[in-house]
C-alpha positions in Angstrom: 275.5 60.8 209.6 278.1 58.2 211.0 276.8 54.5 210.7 275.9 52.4 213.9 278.1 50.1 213.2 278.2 47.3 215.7 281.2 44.9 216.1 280.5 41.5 217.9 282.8 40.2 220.1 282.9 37.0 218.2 286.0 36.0 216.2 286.4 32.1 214.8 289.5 31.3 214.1 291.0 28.1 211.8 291.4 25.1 213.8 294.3 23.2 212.2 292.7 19.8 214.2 290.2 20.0 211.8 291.6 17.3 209.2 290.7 14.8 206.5 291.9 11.7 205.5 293.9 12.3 201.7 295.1 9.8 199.3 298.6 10.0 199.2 300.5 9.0 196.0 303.9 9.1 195.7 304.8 8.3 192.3 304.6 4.3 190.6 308.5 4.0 191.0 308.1 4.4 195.0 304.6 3.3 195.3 305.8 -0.1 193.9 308.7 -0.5 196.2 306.8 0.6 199.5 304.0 -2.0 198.2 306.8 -4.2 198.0 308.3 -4.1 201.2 303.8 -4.7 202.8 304.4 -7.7 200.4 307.5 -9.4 202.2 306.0 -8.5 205.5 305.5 -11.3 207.5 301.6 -11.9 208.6 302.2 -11.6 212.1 304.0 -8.3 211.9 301.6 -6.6 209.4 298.7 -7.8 211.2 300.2 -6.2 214.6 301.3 -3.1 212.8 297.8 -2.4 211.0 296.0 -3.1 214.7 298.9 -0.3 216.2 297.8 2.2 213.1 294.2 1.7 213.6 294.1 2.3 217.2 296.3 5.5 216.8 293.9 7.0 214.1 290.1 5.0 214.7 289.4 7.7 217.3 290.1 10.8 214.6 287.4 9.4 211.8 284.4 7.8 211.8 285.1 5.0 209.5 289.2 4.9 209.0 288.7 1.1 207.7 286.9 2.6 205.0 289.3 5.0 203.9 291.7 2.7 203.8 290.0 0.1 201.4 289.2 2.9 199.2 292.8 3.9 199.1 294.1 0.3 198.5 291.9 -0.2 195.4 293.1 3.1 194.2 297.0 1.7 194.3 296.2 -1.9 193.9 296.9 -1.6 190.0 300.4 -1.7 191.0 300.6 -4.8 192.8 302.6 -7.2 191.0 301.7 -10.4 190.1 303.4 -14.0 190.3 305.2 -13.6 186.5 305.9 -9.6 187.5 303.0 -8.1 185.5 300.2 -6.0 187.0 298.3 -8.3 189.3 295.0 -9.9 189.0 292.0 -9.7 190.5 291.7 -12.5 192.3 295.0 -12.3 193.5 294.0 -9.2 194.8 291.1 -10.9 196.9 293.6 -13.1 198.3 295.9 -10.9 199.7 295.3 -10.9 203.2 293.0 -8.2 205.2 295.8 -7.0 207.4 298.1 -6.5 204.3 295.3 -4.6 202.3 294.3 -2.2 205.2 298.2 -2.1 205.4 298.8 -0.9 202.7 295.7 1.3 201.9 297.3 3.3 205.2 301.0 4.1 203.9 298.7 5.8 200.8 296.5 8.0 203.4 297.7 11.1 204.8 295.9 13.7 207.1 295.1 17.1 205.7 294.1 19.9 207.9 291.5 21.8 206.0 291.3 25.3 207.7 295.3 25.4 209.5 296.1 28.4 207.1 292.4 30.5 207.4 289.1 30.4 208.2 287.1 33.4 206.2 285.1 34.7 204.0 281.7 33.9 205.6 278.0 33.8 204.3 275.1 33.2 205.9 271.5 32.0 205.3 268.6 31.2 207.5 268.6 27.3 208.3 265.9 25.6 206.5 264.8 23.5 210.1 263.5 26.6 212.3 261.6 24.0 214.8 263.7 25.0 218.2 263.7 28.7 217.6 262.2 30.5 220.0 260.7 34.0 219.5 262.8 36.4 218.4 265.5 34.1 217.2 266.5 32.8 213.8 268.5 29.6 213.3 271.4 30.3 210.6 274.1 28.4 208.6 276.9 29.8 208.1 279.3 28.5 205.4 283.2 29.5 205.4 285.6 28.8 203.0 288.6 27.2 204.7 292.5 27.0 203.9 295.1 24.6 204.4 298.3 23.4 202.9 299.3 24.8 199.6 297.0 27.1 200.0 293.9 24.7 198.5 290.7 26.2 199.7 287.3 24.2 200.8 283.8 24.9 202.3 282.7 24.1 205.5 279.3 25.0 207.6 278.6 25.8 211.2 275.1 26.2 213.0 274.1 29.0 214.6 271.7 31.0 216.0 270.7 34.6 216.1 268.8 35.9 219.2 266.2 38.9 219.7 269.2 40.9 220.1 270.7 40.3 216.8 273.9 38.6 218.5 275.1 35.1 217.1 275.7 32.1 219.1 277.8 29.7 217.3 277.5 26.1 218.2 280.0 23.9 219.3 281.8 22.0 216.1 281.5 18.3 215.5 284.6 15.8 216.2 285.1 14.6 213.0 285.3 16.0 209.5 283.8 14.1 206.6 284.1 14.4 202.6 280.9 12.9 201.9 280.4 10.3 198.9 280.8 11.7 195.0 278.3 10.6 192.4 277.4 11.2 189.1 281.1 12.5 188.4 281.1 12.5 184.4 283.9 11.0 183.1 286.2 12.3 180.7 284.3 10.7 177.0 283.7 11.6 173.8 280.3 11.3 173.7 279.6 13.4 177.1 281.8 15.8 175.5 279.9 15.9 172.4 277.2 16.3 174.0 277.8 19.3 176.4 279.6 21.0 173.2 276.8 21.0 171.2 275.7 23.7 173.7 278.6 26.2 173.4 278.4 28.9 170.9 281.9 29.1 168.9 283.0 30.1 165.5 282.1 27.4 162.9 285.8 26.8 161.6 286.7 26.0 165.3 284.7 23.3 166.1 286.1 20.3 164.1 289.8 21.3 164.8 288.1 20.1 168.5 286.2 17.4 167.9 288.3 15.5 165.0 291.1 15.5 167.7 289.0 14.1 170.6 289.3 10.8 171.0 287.1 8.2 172.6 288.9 8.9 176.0 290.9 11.7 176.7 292.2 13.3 179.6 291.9 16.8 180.8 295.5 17.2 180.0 295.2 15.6 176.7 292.3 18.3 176.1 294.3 21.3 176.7 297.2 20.4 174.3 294.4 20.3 171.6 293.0 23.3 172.8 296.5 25.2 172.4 296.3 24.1 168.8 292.9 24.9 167.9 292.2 27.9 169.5 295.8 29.4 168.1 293.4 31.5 165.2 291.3 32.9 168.2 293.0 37.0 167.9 291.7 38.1 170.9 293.5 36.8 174.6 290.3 37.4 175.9 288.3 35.5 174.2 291.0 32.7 174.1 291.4 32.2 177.8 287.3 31.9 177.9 286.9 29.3 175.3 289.7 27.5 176.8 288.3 27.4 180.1 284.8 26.6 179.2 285.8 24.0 176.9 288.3 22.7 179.7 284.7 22.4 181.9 283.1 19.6 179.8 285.9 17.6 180.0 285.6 17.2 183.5 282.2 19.0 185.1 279.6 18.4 187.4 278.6 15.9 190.1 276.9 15.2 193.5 277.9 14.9 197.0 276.4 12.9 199.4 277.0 13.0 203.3 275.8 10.6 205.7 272.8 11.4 207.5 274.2 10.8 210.9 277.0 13.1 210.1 276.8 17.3 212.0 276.7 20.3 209.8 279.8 21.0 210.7 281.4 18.1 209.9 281.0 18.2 206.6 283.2 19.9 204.2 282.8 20.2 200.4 286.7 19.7 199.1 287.7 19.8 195.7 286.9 16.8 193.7 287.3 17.3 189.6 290.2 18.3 188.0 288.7 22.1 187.4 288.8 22.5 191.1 291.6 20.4 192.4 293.4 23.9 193.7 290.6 25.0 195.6 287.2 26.0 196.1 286.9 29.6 196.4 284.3 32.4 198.5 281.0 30.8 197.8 278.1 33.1 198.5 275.3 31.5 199.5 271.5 32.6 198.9 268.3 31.1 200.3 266.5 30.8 196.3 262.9 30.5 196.2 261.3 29.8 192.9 258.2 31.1 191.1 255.7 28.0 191.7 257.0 28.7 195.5 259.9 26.2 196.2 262.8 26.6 197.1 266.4 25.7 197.5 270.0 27.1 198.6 272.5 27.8 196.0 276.0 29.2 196.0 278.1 30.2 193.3 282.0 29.4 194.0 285.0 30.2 192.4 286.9 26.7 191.1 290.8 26.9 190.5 292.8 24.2 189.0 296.2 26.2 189.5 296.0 27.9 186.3 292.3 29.0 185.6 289.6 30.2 187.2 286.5 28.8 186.4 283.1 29.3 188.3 280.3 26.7 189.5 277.1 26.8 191.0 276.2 24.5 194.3 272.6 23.7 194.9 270.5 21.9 198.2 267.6 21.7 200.0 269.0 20.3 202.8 273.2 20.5 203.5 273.3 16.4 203.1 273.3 16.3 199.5 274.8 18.9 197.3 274.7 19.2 193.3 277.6 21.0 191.6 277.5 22.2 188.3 279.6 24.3 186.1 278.3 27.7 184.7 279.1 27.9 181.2 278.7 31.2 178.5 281.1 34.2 177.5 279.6 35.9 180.9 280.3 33.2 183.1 283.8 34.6 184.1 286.5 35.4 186.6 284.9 35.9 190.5 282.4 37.4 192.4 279.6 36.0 190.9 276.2 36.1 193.3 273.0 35.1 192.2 270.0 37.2 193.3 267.2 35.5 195.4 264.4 34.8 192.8 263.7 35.5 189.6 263.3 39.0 187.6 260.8 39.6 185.3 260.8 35.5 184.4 264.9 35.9 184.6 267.8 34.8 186.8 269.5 37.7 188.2 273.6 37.5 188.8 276.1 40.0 189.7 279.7 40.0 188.8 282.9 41.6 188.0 283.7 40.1 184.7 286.7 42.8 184.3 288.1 42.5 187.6 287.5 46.4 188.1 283.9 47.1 187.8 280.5 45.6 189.0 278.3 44.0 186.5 274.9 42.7 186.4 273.3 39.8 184.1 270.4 37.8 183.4 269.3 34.7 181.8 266.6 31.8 180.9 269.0 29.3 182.3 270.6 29.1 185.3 273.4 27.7 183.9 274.7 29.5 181.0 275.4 33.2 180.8 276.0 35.1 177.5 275.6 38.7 178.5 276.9 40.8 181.5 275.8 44.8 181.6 278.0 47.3 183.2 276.6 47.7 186.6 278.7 49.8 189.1 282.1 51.6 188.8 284.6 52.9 191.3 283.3 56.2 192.0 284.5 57.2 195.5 288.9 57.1 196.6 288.3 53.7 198.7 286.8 51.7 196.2 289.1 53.0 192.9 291.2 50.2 192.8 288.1 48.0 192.3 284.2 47.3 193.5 282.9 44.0 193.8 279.9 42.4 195.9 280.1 41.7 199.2 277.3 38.3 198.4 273.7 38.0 197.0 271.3 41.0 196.8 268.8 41.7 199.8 265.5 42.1 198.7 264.0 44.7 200.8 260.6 47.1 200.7 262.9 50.0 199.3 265.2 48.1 196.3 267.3 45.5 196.7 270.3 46.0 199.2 273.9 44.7 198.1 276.7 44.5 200.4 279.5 46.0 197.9 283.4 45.7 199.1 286.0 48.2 197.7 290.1 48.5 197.0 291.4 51.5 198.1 295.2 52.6 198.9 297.5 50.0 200.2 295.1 47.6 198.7 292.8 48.3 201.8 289.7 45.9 201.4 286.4 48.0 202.9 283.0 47.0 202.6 280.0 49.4 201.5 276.7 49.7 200.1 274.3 50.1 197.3 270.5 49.9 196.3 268.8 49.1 193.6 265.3 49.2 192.1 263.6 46.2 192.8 262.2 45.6 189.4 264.9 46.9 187.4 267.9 46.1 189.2 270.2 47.7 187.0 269.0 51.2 188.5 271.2 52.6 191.3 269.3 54.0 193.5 272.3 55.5 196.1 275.3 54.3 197.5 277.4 55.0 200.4 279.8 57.2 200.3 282.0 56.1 203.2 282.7 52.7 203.4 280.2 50.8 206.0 282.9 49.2 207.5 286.8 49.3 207.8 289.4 47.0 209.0 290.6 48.3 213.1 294.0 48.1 214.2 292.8 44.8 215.5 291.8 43.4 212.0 294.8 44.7 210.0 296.9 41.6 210.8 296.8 38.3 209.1 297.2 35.9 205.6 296.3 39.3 203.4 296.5 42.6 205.9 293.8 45.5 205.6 291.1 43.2 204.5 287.4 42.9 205.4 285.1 41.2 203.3 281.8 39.2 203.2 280.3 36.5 200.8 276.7 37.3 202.2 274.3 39.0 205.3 271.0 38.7 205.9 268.5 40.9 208.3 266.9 39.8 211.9 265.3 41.6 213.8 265.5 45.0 212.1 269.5 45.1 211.7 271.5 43.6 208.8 273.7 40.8 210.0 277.1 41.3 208.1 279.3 37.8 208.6 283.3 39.1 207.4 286.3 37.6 207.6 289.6 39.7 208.8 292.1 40.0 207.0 292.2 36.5 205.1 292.4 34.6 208.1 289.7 34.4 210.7 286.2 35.4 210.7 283.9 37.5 213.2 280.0 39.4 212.9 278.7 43.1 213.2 275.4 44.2 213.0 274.3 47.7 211.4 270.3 48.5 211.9 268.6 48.5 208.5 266.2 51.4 208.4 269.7 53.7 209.0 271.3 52.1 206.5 268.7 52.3 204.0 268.2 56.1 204.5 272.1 56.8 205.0 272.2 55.5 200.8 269.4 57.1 199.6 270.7 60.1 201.2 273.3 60.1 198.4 271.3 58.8 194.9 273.0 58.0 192.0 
């Protein structure tokens, strides 16, 4: 039996107008001379010049005079003052408006978030369903989004499905906003002590850590002492985790805040902490609905800092405010981890693929620590030998739980498939397809990675699943496949 398989002719593509405002350091040595030169500016001029700046960039943010204030207390350390030395405050308050503003500008550059790629979709139903009509189901879809040197964010659009199962994306916003950080813990001692209490290491390695901390440390500072102290640790492995982990506490969680007058899709979730500072990476996001019968949206996401890979969990209610936290224990490791969409048996549920080769299930008490992953799935058919991973959270449906699967084959073809599972012990397969579900066309072959399709997460309307994929690392588009087949094309071949 051949799949329905339904392509969409909907394709979004990056949009390299889509850009934020970035501080821009270049160094003390040439950050003190450009200072300089604002400094023997004449008022006039730099009052003229900051007025020609602002009416070339006001219309492209929201609040540019902001952004530049921020940015000018960020470099005014290096002012000098009268007797050469770093300057002080108040002579920082008397610097002139125009000069500040000035000067907060030269240190701001644009960044265009998405002018490499826009992919690897998920979607969830939008928690405000009020101007839905019958039939339809009002969605967010999140995308993670690529620009210059390859640093990756998230951003969201709104959409909404109709009776028919086909998407209607709406229009994005004008302007693209960061939001506001808080609750960013800083780099201590005592924080650190704290959070390592909680790790689980070998007795003889814990004061070669902590005799070396000191009061304040950096992140760099932390990973020299981890080289040392972690040089008895036989097993790479093992190493690599305990470095990573340990490298979280020095500089984990915090929140984001957007304004509320701010669209959906203005908003964008761009690294912030050192552990992510190379990008945020395929965030699957699941709809979460407790025991006592709340509920919340969470994603897990991939963080790089351009040498590990290190993963976090993003929880909301809402899409204005945002908590980020890492996910700590030996399981919590390498990508494609997707949490299921309620408890177990009293347990969070994750999948992953610890080895990079295999599929691997886990559960836990805490949501945020992971000790133990169980093998789960392994390559079993020619297109997925290279690897299988997940293709976003678990579906929960009246027949197991349905997970989107994506496999490697030759040429390092990316295809995506399926699996299902029993719905109270998920670690039985029930079937699985065994040709993929869907395969990059001659018209998805081309772009940033070639032969790819792949998906952080569907969900089902109206009787069909509604698969979100991006193409080939580089743009994203929708197909539909009608449950009921699917469900009965897997069980069609049990495990």
């Amino acid at each position: 039996m051949k799949l329905s398989v339904r392509r969409l002719n909907v394709r979004l593509a990056p949009d390299f107008k889509k850009v934020i405002p970035r501080f821009f350091n270049t160094g003390d040595d040439r950050s003190k001379k450009l200072i300089d030169k604002v400094l023997q500016m004449p008022e006039q001029e730099a009052t003229q010049l900051v007025n020609q700046v602002m009416d070339e960039f006001s219309q492209r943010y929201r609040n540019i005079r902001e952004i530049w204030v921020k940015h000018y207390d960020l470099i005014s350390y290096l002012l000098p003052s009268k007797d050469g030395t770093s300057i002080s405050s108040k002579a920082a308050c008397d610097l002139s408006e125009s000069k500040r503003l000035l000067i907060g500008s030269y240190f701001t550059m644009e960044y265009s978030i998405e002018a490499a790629a826009l992919f690897n979709p998920s979607i969830v139903e939008d928690p405000d369903q009020s101007d839905a009509g019958e039939g339809e189901k009002k969605v967010i879809v999140s995308f993670r989004a690529t620009g210059e040197g390859h640093i990756s964010s998230i951003i969201f659009r709104h959409g909404l499905l109709d009776k028919d199962a086909m998407i209607h994306i709406e229009p994005a916003g004008q302007y693209v906003t960061q939001g506001h950080v808080t609750q960013q813990q800083f780099e201590n001692k005592e924080t650190f002590e704290e959070l390592f209490s909680r790790m689980k290491l070998p007795e003889d390695l814990s004061p070669g850590i902590l005799n070396r901390v000191k009061d304040f440390f950096s992140y760099k500072k932390l990973e020299s002492i981890l080289k040392i102290a972690l040089d008895k640790v036989d097993s790479m492995a093992e190493k690599n985790k305990m470095k990573s982990d340990l490298l979280l506490l020095g500089n984990t969680g915090y929140e984001l805040h957007f304004p509320p007058n701010s669209q959906l899709s203005e908003r964008v979730i761009f690294p912030a902490t050192f552990a992510e500072k190379n990008g945020i990476e395929d965030a699957r996001f699941v709809h979460f609905k407790e025991e006592d019968g709340t509920s919340a949206y969470m994603a897990t996401y991939t963080a790089y800092d351009g040498s590990f890979i290190l993963p976090h969990l993003i929880e909301t209610r809402d899409f204005l405010r945002f908590r980020i936290s890492p996910l700590l224990g030996k399981a919590a490791i390498n990508k494609n981890l997707a949490l299921f969409p309620r408890k177990i048996n009293g347990q969070y549920a994750m999948l992953s693929r610890i080895d990079g080769v295999n599929n691997y299930i886990m559960f836990s008490h805490d949501i945020y620590h992971w000790e133990t992953a169980v093998p789960w799935q392994q390559p079993r058919y020619p297109w997925e030998f290279v690897q299988v991973g997940n293709g976003g959270s678990p579906i929960e449906t009246d027949k197991g739980w349905l997970v989107i699967t994506h496999g490697v084959g030759p040429m390092r073809k990316y295809c995506l498939g399926a699996s299902l599972f029993d719905l109270n012990d998920p670690r039985i397969e029930l079937g699985r397809l065994k040709e993929p579900m869907l395969v990059p066309n001659e018209d998805e072959r081309n772009g940033y990675v070639p032969n790819v399709v792949y998906s952080c997460g569907s969900l089902v309307h109206q009787g069909q699943l509604f698969i979100p994929y991006a193409v080939s690392d580089y743009a994203s588009s929708f197909a539909t496949v009608p449950l009921a087949e699917l469900l009965d094309e897997i069980l069609a071949n049990p495990s």
